[in-house]
C-alpha positions in Angstrom: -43.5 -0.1 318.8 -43.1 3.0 316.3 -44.4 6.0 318.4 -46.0 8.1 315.6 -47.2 7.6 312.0 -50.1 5.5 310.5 -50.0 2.1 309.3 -52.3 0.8 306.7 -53.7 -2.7 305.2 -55.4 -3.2 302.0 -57.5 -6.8 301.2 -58.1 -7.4 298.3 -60.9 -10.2 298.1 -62.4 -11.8 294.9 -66.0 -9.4 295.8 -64.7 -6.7 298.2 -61.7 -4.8 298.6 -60.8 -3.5 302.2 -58.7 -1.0 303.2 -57.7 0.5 307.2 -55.2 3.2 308.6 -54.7 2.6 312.0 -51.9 4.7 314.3 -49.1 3.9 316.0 -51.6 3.0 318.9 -53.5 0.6 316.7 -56.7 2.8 316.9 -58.2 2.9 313.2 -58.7 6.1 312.2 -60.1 5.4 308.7 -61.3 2.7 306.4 -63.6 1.7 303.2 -65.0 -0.6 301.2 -64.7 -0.8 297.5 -66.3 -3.5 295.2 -62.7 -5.2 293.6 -64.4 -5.9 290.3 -62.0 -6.9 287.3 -59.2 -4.5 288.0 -58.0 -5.2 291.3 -55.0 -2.2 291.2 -57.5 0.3 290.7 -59.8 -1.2 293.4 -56.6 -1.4 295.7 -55.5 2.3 294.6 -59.4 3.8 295.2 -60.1 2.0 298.6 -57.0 3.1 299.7 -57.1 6.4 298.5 -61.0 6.5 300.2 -59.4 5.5 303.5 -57.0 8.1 303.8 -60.2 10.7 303.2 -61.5 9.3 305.9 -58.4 9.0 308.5 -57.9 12.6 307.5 -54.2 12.2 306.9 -51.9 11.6 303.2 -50.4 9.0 301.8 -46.7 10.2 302.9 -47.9 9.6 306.5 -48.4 6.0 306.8 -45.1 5.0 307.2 -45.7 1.1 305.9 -48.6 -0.6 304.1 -49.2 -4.3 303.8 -51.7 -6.3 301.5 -53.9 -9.3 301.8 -56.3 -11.5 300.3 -56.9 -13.0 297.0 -55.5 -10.2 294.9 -52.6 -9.1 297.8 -50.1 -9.1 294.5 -52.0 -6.6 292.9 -51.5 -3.8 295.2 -48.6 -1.3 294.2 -48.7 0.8 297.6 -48.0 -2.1 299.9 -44.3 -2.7 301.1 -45.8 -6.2 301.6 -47.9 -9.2 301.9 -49.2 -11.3 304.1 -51.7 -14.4 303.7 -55.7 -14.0 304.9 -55.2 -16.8 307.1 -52.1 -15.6 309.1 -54.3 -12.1 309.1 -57.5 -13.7 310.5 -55.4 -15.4 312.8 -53.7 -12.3 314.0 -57.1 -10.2 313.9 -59.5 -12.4 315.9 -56.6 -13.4 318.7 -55.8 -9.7 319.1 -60.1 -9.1 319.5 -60.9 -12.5 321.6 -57.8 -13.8 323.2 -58.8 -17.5 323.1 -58.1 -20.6 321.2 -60.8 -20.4 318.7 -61.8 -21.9 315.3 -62.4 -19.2 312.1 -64.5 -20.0 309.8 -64.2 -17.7 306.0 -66.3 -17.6 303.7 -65.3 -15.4 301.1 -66.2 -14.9 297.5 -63.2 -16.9 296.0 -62.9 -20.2 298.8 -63.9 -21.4 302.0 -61.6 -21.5 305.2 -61.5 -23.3 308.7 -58.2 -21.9 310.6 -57.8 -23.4 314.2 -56.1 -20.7 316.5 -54.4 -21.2 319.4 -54.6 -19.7 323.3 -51.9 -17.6 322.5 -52.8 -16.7 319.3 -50.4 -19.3 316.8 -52.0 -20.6 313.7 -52.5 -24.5 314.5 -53.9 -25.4 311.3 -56.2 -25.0 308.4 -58.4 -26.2 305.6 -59.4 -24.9 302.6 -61.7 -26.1 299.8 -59.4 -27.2 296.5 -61.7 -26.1 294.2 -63.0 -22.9 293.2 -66.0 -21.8 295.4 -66.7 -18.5 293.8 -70.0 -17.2 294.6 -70.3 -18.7 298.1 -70.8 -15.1 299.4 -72.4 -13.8 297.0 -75.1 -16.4 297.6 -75.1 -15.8 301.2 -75.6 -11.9 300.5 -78.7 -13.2 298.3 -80.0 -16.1 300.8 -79.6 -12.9 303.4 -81.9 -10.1 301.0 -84.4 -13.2 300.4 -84.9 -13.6 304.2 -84.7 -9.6 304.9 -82.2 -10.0 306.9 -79.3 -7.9 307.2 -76.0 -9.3 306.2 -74.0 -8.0 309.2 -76.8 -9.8 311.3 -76.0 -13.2 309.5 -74.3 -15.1 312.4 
């Protein structure tokens, strides 16, 4: 493991773009939300420039960024990509270390990703077609009911 420096990741979904700094410990020290609208470099480049405000550190400390999601190609930071599946994978094994079963719903598709005990991807579907909207009609099925998103379960 590299003992000092930050380490960031940038999603860039179809409705929201992501972005966290974590350190060498794997703490996150900063992060933000964007909206990705139509140009997702300058969502990428303002989410990430938003999360190093709040990590409190510059760009020429994070010693390696990596992008995701739908628009991961469109991110001129990162050193590299990886996939939203191999990420969730990754993300929900390292915060529940069980075989589990992830369901996405994101703006752009729909994904079921079986994980394994020890955190392997086993498998996974995806719808073929286009799903956009999916969450933004859960955000509106969500403000209909008053109920807050986060709390949507």
């Amino acid at each position: 493991m590299v003992s000092e420096g930050y380490f960031g990741g940038i999603d860039v979904g179809a409705s929201a773009t992501k972005a966290v700094i974590v350190d060498a410990a794997g703490e996150v020290v900063g992060r933000s939300t964007v909206d990705s609208g139509m140009d997702f470099v300058a969502a990428s480049q303002a989410a990430y420039e938003s999360c190093l405000d709040d990590a409190g550190c510059s760009a020429e400390q994070v010693a390696r960024v990596v992008a995701s999601g739908y628009g991961r190609k469109n991110v001129p930071v990162a050193q590299g990509t990886k996939t939203e599946i191999a990420c969730h994978a990754k993300g929900a094994h390292h915060s529940f270390s069980e075989a589990m079963t992830i369901v996405d719903i994101g703006g752009q598709d729909n994904k079921i990703i079986k994980v394994g005990a020890t955190g392997e991807l086993l498998d996974f579907k995806m719808n073929r077609k286009c799903a956009a909207g999916t969450g933004a009609f859960l955000e509106e099925i969500a403000r209909r009911v008053g109920l807050p998103l986060e709390e949507m379960n």
